[in-house]
C-alpha positions as a Markdown table, in Angstrom:
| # | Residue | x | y | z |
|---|---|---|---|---|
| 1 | Unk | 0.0 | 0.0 | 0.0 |
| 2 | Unk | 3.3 | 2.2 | 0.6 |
| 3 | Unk | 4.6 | 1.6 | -1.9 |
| 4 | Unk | 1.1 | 2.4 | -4.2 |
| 5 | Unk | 0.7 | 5.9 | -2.7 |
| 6 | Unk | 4.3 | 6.5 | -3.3 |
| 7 | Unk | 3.7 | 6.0 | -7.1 |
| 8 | Unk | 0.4 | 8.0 | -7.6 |
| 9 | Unk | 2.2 | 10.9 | -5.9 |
| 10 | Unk | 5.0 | 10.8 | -7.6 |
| 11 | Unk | 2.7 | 10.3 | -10.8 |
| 12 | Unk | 0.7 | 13.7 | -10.0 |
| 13 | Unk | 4.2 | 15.6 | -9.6 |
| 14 | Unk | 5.1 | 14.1 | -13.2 |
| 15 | Unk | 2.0 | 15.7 | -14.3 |
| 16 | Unk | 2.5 | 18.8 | -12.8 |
| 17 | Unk | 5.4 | 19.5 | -13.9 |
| 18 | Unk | 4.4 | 18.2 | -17.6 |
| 19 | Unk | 2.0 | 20.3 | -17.8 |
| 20 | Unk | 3.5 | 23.6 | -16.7 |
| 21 | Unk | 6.5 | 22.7 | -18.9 |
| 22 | Unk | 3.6 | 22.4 | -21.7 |
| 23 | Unk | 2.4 | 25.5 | -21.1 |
| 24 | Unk | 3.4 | 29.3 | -21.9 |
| 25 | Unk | 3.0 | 32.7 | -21.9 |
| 26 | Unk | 3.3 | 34.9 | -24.8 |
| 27 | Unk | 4.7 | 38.6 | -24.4 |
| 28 | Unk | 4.4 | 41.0 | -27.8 |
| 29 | Unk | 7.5 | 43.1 | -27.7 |
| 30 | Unk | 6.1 | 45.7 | -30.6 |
| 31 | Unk | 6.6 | 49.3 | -31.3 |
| 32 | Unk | 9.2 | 51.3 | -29.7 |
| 33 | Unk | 11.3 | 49.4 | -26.8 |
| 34 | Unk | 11.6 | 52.1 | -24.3 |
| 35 | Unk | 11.2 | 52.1 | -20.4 |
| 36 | Unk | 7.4 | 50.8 | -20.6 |
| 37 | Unk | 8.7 | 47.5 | -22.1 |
| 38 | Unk | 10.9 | 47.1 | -20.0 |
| 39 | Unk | 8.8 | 47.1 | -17.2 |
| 40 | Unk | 6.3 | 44.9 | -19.0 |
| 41 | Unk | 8.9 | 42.4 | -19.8 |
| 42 | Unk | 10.1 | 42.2 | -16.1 |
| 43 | Unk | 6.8 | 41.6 | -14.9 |
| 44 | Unk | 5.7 | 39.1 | -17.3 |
| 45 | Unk | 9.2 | 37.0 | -16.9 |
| 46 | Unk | 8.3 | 37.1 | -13.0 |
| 47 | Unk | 4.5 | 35.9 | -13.5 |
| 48 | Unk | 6.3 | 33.3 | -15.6 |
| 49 | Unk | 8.5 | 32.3 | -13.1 |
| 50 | Unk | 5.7 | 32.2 | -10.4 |
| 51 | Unk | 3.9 | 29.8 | -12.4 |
| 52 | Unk | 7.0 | 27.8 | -13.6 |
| 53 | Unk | 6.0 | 28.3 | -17.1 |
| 54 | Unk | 8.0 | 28.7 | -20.8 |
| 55 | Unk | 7.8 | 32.4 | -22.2 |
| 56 | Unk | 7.6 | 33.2 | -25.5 |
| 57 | Unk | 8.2 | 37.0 | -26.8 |
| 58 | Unk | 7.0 | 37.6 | -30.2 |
| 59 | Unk | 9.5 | 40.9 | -31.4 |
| 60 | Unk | 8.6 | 42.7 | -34.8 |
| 61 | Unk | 10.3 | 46.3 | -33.5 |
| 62 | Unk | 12.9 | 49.0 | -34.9 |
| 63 | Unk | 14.3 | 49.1 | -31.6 |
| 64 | Unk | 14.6 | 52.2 | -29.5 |
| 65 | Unk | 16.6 | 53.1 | -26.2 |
| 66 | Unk | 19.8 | 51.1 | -25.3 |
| 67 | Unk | 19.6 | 51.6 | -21.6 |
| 68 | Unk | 15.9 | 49.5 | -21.6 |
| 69 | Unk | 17.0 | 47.5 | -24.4 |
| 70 | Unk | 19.9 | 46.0 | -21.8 |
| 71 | Unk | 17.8 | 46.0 | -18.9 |
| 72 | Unk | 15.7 | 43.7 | -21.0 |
| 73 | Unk | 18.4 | 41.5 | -22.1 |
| 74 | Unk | 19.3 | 40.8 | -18.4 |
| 75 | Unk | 16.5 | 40.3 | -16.9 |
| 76 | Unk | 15.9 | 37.3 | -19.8 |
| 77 | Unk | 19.0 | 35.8 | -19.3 |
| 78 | Unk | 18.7 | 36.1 | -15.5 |
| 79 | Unk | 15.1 | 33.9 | -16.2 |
| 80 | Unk | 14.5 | 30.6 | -14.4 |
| 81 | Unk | 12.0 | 29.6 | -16.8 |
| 82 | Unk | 12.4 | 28.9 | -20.7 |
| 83 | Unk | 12.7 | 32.1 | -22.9 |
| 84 | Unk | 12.3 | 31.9 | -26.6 |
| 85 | Unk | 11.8 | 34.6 | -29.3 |
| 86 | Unk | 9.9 | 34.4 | -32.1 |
| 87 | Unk | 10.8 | 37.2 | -34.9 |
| 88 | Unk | 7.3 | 37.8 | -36.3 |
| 89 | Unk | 8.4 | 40.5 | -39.0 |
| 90 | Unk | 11.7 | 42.3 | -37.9 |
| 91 | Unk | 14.2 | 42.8 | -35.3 |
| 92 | Unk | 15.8 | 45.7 | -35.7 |
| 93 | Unk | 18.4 | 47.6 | -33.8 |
| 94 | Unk | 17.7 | 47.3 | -30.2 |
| 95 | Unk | 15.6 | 43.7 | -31.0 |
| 96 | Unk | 18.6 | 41.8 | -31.8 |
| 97 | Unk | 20.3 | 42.2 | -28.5 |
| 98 | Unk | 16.9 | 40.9 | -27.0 |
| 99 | Unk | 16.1 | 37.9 | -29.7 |
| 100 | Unk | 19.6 | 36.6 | -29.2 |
| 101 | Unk | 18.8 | 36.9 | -25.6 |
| 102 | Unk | 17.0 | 34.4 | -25.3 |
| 103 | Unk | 17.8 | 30.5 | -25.5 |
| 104 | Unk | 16.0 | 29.9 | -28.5 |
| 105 | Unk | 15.5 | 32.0 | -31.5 |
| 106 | Unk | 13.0 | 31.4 | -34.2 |
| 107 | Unk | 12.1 | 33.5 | -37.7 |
| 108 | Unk | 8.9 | 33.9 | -39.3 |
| 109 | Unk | 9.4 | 33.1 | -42.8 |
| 110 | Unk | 9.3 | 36.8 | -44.1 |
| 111 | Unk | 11.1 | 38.5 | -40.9 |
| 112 | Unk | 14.5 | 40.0 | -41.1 |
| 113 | Unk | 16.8 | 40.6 | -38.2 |
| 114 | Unk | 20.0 | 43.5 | -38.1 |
| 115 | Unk | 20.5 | 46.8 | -38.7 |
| 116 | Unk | 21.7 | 47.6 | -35.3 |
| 117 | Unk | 23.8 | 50.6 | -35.5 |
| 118 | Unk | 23.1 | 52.9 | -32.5 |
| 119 | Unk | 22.3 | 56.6 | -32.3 |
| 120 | Unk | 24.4 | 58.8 | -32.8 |
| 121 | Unk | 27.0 | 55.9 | -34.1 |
| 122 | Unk | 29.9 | 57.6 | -32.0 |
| 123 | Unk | 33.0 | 55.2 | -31.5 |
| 124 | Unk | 32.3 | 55.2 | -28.1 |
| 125 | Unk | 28.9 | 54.1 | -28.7 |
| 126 | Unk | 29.2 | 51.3 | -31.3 |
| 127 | Unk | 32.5 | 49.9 | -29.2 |
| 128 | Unk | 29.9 | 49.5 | -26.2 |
| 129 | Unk | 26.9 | 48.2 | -28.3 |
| 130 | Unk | 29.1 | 45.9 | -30.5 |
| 131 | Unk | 30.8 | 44.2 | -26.6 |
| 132 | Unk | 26.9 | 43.6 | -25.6 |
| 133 | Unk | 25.9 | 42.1 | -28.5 |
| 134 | Unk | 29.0 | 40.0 | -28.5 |
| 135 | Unk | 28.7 | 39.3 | -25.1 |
| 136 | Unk | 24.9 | 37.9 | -25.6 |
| 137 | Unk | 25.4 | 36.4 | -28.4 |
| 138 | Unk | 28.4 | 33.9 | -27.2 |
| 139 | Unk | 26.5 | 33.3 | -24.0 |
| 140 | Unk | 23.8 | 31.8 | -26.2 |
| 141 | Unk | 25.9 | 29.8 | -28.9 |
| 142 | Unk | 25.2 | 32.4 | -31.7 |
| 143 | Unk | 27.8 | 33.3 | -34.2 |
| 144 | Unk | 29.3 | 36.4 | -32.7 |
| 145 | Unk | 31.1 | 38.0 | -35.6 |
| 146 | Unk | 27.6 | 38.5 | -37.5 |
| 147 | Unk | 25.8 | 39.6 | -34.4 |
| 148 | Unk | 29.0 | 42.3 | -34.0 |
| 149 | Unk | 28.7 | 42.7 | -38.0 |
| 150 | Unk | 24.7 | 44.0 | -37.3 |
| 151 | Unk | 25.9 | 46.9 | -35.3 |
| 152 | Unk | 29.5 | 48.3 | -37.2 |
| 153 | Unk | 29.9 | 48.9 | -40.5 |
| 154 | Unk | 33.5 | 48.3 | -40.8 |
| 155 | Unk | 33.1 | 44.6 | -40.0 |
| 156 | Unk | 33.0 | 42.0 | -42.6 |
| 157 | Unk | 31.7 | 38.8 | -43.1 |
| 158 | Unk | 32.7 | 36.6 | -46.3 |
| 159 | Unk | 29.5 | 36.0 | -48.4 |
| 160 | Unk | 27.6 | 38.5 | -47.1 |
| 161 | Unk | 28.6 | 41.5 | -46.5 |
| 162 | Unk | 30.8 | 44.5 | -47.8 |
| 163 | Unk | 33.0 | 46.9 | -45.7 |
| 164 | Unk | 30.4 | 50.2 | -44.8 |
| 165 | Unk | 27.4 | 48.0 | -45.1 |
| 166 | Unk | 25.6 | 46.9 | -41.3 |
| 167 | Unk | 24.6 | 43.2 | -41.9 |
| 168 | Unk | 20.7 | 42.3 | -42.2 |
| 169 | Unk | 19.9 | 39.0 | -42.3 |
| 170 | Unk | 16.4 | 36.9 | -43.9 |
| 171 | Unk | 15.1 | 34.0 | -41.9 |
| 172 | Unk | 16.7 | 32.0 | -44.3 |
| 173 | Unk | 20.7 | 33.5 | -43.8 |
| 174 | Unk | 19.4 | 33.6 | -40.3 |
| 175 | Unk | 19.7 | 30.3 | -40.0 |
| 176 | Unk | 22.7 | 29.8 | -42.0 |
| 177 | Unk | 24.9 | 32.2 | -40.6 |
| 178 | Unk | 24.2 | 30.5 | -37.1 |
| 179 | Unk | 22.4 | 33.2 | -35.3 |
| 180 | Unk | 18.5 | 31.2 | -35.0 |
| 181 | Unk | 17.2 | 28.0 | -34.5 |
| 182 | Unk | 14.9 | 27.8 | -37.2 |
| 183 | Unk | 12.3 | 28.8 | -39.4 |
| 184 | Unk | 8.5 | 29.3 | -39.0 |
| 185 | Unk | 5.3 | 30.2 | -40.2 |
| 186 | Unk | 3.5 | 31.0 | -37.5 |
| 187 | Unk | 3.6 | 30.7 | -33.3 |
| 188 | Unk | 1.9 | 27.6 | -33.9 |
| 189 | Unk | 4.7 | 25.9 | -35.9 |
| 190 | Unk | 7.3 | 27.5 | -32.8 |
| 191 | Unk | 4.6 | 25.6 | -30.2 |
| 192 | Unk | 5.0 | 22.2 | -32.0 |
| 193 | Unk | 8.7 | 22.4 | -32.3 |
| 194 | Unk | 8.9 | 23.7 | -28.5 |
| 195 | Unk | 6.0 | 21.0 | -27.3 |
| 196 | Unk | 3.7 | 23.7 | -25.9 |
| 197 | Unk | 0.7 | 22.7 | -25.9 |
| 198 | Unk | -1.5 | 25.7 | -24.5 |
| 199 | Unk | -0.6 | 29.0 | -24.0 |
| 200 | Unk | -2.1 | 32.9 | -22.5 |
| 201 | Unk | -1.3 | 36.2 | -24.2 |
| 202 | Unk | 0.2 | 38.9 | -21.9 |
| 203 | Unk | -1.2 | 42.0 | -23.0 |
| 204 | Unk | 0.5 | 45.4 | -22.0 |
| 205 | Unk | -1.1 | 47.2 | -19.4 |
| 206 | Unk | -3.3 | 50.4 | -21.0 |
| 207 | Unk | -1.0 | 52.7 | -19.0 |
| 208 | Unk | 1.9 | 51.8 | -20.2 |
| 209 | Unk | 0.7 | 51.3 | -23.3 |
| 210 | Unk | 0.2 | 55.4 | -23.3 |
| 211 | Unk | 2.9 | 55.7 | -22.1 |
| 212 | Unk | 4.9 | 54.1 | -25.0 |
| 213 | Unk | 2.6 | 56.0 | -27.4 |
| 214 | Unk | 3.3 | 59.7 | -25.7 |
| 215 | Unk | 7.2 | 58.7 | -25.6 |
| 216 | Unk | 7.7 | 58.0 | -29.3 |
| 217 | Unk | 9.5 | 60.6 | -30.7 |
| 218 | Unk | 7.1 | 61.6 | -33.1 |
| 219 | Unk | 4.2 | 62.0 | -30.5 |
| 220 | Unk | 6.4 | 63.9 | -28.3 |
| 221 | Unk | 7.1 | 66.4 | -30.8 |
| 222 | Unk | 3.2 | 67.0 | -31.7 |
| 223 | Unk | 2.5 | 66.7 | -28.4 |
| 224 | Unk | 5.1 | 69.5 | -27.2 |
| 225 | Unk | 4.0 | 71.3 | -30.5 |
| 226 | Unk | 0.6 | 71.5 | -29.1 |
| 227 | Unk | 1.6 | 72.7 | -26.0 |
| 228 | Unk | 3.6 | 75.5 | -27.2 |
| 229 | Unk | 1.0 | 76.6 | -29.9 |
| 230 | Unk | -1.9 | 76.4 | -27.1 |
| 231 | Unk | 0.7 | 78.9 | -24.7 |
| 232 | Unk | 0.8 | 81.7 | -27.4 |
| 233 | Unk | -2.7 | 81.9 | -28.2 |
| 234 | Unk | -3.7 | 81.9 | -24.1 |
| 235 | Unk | -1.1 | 84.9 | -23.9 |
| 236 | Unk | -2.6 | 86.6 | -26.6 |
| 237 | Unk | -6.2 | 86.1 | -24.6 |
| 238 | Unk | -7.3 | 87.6 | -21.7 |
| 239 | Unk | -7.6 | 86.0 | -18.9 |
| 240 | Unk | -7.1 | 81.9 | -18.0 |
| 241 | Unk | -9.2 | 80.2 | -20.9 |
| 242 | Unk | -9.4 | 77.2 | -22.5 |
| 243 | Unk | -6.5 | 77.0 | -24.4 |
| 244 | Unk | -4.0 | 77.6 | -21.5 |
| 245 | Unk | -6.4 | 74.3 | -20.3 |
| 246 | Unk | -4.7 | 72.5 | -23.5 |
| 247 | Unk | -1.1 | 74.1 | -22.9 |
| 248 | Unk | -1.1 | 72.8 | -19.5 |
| 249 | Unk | -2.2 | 69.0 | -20.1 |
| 250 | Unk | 0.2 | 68.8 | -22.9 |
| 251 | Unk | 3.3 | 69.8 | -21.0 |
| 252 | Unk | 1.9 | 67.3 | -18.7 |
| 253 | Unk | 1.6 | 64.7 | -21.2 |
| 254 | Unk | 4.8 | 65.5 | -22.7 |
| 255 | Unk | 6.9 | 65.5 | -19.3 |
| 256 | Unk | 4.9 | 62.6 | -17.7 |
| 257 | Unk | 5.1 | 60.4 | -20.5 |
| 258 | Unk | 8.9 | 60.7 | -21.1 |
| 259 | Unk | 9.8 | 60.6 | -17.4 |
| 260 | Unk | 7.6 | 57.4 | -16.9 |
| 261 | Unk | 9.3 | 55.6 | -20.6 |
| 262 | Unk | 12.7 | 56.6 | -18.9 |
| 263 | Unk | 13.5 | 59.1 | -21.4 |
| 264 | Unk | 14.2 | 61.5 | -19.0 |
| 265 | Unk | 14.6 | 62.5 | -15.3 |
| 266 | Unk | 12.5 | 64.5 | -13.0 |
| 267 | Unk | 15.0 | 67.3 | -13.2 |
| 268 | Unk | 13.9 | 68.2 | -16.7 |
| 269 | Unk | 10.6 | 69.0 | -15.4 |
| 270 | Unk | 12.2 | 71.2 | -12.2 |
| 271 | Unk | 14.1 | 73.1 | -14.5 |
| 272 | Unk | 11.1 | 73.7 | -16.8 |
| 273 | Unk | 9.0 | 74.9 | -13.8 |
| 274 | Unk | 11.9 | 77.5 | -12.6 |
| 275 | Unk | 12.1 | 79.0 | -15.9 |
| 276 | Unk | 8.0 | 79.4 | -16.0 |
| 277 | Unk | 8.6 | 80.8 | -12.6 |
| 278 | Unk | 11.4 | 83.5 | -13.4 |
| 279 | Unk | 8.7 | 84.0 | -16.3 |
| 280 | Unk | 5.9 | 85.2 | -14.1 |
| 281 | Unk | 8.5 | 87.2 | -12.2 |
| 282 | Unk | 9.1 | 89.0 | -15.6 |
| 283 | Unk | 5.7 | 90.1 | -16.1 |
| 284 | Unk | 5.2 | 91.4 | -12.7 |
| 285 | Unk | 8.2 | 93.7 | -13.3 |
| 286 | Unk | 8.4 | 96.2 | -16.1 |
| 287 | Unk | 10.7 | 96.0 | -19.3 |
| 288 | Unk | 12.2 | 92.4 | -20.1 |
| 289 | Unk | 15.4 | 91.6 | -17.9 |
| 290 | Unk | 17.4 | 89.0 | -16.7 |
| 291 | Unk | 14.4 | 87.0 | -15.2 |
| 292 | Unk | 12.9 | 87.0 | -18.8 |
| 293 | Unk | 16.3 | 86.2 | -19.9 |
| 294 | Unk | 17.1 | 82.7 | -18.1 |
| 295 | Unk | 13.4 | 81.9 | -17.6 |
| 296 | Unk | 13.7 | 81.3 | -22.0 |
| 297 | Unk | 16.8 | 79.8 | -21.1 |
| 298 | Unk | 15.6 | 77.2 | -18.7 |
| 299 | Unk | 12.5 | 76.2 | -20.5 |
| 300 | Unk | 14.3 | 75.6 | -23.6 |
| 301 | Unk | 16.6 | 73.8 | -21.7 |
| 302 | Unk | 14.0 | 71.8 | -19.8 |
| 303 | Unk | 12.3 | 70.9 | -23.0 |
| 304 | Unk | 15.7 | 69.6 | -24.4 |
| 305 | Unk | 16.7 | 67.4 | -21.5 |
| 306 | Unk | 13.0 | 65.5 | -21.5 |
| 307 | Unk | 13.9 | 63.6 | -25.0 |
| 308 | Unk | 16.3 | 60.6 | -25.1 |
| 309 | Unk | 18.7 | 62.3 | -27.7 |
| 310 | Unk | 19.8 | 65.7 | -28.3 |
| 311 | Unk | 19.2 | 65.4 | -31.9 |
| 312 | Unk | 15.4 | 64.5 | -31.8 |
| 313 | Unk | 15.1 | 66.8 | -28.7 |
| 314 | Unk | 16.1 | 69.7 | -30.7 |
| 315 | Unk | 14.0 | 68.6 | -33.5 |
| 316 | Unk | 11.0 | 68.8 | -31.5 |
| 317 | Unk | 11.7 | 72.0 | -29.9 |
| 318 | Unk | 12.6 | 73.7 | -33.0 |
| 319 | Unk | 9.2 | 72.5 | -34.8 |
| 320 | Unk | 7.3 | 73.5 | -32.0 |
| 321 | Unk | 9.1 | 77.1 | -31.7 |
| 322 | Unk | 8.5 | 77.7 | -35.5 |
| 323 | Unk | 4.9 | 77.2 | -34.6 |
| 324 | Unk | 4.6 | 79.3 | -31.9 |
| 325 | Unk | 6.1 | 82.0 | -33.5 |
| 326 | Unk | 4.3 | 81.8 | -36.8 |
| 327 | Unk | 1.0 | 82.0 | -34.4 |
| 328 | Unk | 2.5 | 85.3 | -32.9 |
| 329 | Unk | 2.9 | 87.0 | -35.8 |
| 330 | Unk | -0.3 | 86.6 | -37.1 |
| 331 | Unk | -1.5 | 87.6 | -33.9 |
| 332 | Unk | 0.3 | 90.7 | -33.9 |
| 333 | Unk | -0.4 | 91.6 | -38.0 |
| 334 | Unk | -3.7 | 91.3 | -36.9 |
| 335 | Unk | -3.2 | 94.4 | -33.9 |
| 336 | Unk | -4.2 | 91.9 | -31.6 |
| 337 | Unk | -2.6 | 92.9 | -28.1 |
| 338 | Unk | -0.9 | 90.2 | -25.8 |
| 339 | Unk | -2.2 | 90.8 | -21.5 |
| 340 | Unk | 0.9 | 89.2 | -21.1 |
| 341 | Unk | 3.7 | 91.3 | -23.3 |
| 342 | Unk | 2.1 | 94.5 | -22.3 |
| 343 | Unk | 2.6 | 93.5 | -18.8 |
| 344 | Unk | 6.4 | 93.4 | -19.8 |
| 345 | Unk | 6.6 | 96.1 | -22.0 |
| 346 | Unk | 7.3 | 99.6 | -20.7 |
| 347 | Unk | 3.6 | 101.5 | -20.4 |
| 348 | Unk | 3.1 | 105.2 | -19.4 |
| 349 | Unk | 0.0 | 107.1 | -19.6 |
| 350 | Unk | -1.0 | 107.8 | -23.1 |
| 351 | Unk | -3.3 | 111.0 | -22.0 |
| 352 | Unk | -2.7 | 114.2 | -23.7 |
| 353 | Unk | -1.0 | 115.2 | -20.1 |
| 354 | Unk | 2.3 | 112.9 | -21.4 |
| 355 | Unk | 2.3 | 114.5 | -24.8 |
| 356 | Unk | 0.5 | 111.2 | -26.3 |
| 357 | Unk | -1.6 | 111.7 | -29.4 |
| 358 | Unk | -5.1 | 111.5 | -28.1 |
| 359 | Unk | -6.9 | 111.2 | -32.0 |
| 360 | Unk | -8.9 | 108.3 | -32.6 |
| 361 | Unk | -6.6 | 107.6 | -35.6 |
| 362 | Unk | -3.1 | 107.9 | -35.7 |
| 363 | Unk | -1.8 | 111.5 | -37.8 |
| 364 | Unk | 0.7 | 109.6 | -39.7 |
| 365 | Unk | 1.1 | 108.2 | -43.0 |
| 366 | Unk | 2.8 | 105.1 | -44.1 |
| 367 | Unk | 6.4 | 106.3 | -45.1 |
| 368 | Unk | 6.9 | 108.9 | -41.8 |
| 369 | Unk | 9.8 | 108.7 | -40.1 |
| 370 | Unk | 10.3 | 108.8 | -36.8 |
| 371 | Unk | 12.5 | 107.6 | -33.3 |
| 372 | Unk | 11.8 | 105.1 | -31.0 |
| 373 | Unk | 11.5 | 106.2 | -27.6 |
| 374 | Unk | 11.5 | 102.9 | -25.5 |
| 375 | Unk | 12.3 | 99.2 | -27.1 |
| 376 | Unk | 9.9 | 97.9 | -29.3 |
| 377 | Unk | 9.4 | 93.8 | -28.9 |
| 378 | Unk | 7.2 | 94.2 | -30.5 |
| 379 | Unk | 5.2 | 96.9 | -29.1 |
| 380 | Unk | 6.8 | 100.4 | -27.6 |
| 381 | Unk | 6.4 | 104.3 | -28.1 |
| 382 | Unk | 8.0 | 106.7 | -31.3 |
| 383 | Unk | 8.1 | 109.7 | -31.6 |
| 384 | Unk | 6.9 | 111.1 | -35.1 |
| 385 | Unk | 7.7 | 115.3 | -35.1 |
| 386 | Unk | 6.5 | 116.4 | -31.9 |
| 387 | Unk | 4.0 | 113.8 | -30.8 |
| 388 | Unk | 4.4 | 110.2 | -29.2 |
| 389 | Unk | 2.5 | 106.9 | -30.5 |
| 390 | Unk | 2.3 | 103.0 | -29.3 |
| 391 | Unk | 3.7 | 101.4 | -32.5 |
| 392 | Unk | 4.7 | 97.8 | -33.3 |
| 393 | Unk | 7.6 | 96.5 | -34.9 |
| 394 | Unk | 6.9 | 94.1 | -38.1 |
| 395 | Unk | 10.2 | 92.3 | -37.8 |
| 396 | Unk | 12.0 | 91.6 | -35.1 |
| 397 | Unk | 13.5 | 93.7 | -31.7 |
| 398 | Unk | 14.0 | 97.5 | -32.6 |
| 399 | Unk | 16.2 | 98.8 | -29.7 |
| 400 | Unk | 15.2 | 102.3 | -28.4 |
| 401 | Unk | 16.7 | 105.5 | -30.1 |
| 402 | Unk | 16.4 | 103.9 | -33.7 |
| 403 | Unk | 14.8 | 105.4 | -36.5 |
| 404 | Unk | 12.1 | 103.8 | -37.8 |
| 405 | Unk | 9.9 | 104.1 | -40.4 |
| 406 | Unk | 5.7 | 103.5 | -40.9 |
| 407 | Unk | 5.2 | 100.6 | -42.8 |
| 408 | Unk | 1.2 | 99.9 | -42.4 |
| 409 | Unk | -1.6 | 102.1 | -40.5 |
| 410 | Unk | -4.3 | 99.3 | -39.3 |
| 411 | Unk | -6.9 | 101.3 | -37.4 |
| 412 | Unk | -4.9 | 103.2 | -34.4 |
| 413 | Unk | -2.4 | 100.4 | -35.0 |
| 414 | Unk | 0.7 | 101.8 | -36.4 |
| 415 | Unk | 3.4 | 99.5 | -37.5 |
| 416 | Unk | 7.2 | 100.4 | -38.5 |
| 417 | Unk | 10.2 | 99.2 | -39.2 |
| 418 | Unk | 14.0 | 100.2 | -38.9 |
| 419 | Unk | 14.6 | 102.5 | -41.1 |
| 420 | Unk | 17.4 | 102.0 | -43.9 |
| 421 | Unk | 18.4 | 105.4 | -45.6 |
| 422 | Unk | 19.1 | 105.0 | -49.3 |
| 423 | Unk | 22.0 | 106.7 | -51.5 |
């Protein structure tokens, strides 16, 4: 009787454990791999390991940060539990270092795998990102040289590539060049070589899944765009309305999102916030000083330091500027009047009292020249013969004591320019 228990229990452990090692969980690894996937990946290899299950990531990705992409790649080889990959389409970049990752690596018939080179490809950069991939790809029995190959230009493999060109293999060369397993059609052909039998799809929580949306590059820049564009039109509106509503939850959206992918660090958004502080400052004390100065400074600077690179950051923050300021000047052709700048543009009494023209249109015709009496950006005072009007400049900053001379007379809205004498 002993002896029969002993059986049927060890009979219901061989069951167990067949049936968990016939099981697996399936993680899409899609998109941009950024600080979202990388904590997706984490928790779905530790669920995985709870349950003593295989775990199957299905990569089609252009790649994306280097810093999650390694983070990625240890926690799969740090896994107690089966990992396999399963190239459904491409593995670009950042997706080779975490295919290779993993102890088994299967194609789909049509994918493609390489192209590696990081951004900016600095010495310094590929050096490090060639080692990792090395490192990976001998700790998994891959043929290193090709891995390297993916990710430096300068490397060449006989039969199939040339000196300056990064290596990009088909499922097919794949497989002959010793860096997957096999070929397949479909997950279902990876479960029959793998013996899983049944299997659960991990889907990406909805948060981070924003998350990974707001942090692409692309979104950022529209997102910051928005944000910028929605700013000038509030300050060209009186009071708090609806599009200083937008402005704020898109520089929410845009320093939220990055922060959380790991783009960035919460410093960005401190610096950000001084220079919208040292802003306010400016607009509570007349003229434009030093406040106005480094409050530009450390927005711009803010803004920069919330993208992953300085080249995309600058991208987005130029695009959004050009927006901003094409919305301005239309505002301004227009003689609408910014709160805002005339809180930081030197104002006096315009009564008669201060010598002010007091006539419900200006006495000046386009072509009169006169002085400017304080700066003009874009709205100050000239002085035309004896009498003093508000003016605004139509290009640019017109320092104070320059001539200038009447371009356009827009209702009591008189606007000049520098004036250039001609021989």
């Amino acid at each position: 009787m002993k002896k029969l228990s002993t059986i049927i229990i060890l009979l219901l452990l061989m069951t167990n454990v067949f049936a968990k090692g016939n099981f697996a969980f399936i993680v899409p690894i899609k998109g941009e791999i950024n600080g979202a996937t990388e904590t997706f990946v984490k928790e779905s290899i530790e669920k995985a390991e709870t349950n003593k299950t295989s775990i199957v990531f299905e990569i089609d990705t252009y790649g994306g940060y280097v810093k999650s992409a390694e983070k990625i790649k240890n926690y799969i080889l740090n896994a107690k539990i089966p990992t396999i990959a399963f190239v459904n389409n491409k593995a670009e970049s950042a997706g080779v270092l975490i295919s290779i990752a993993c102890e088994k690596l299967y194609m789909a018939e049509n994918s493609t795998i390489g192209s590696a080179e990081t951004i900016p490809a600095t010495e310094k950069n590929i050096s490090f990102w060639r080692t990792l991939l090395k490192d990976t790809a001998e700790k998994r029995g891959k043929n290193a040289k090709v891995v390297e190959a993916m990710a430096d230009k300068d490397l060449v493999i006989d039969g199939l590539t040339k000196e300056g060109k990064l290596v990009n293999l088909t499922a097919k060369e794949s497989l002959d060049f010793g860096v997957s397993d096999g070929t397949c059609k479909d997950l279902n052909e990876v479960f029959q070589k793998e013996g899983i039998t049944s299997s659960e799809d991990l889907k990406m929580p909805i948060l981070a899944k924003a998350v990974n949306l707001i942090s692409n590059p692309y979104i950022s820049t529209l997102i910051l765009t928005i944000a910028v564009a929605a700013f000038v039109i509030e300050i060209f509106s009186p009071g708090f309305g609806l599009a200083g509503g937008i402005s704020v939850l898109a520089f929410a959206f845009y320093f939220l999102g990055n922060i959380l992918a790991g783009n960035s660090y919460q410093y960005a958004i401190f610096i950000f916030l001084i220079g919208v502080a040292l802003i306010i400052v400016e607009s509570i004390i007349p003229g434009f000083g030093l406040p106005g100065i480094f409050g530009i400074i450390s927005i711009v600077i803010g803004l920069v330091l919330t993208m992953r690179s300085l080249d995309i950051a600058l991208m987005g923050v130029a695009s959004s500027m050009i927006v901003g300021g094409v919305i301005s000047y239309v505002f301004v052709k227009q003689g609408i009047k910014s709160p805002f700048i005339q809180k930081i543009t030197l104002r006096n009494s315009t009564s008669a009292d201060f010598g002010y023209s007091s006539h419900d249109k200006p006495n000046v015709e386009i072509g009169s020249i006169g002085k400017s009496l304080t700066p003009l950006k874009p709205t100050g005072y000239i002085i035309i013969g004896d009498k003093k009007y508000e003016a605004i400049s139509e290009i640019g900053y017109i320092s104070k004591d320059e001539e200038v001379e009447v371009t356009e007379i827009k209702g009591t809205n008189i606007f000049v320019r520098r004036y250039i004498c001609q021989a």
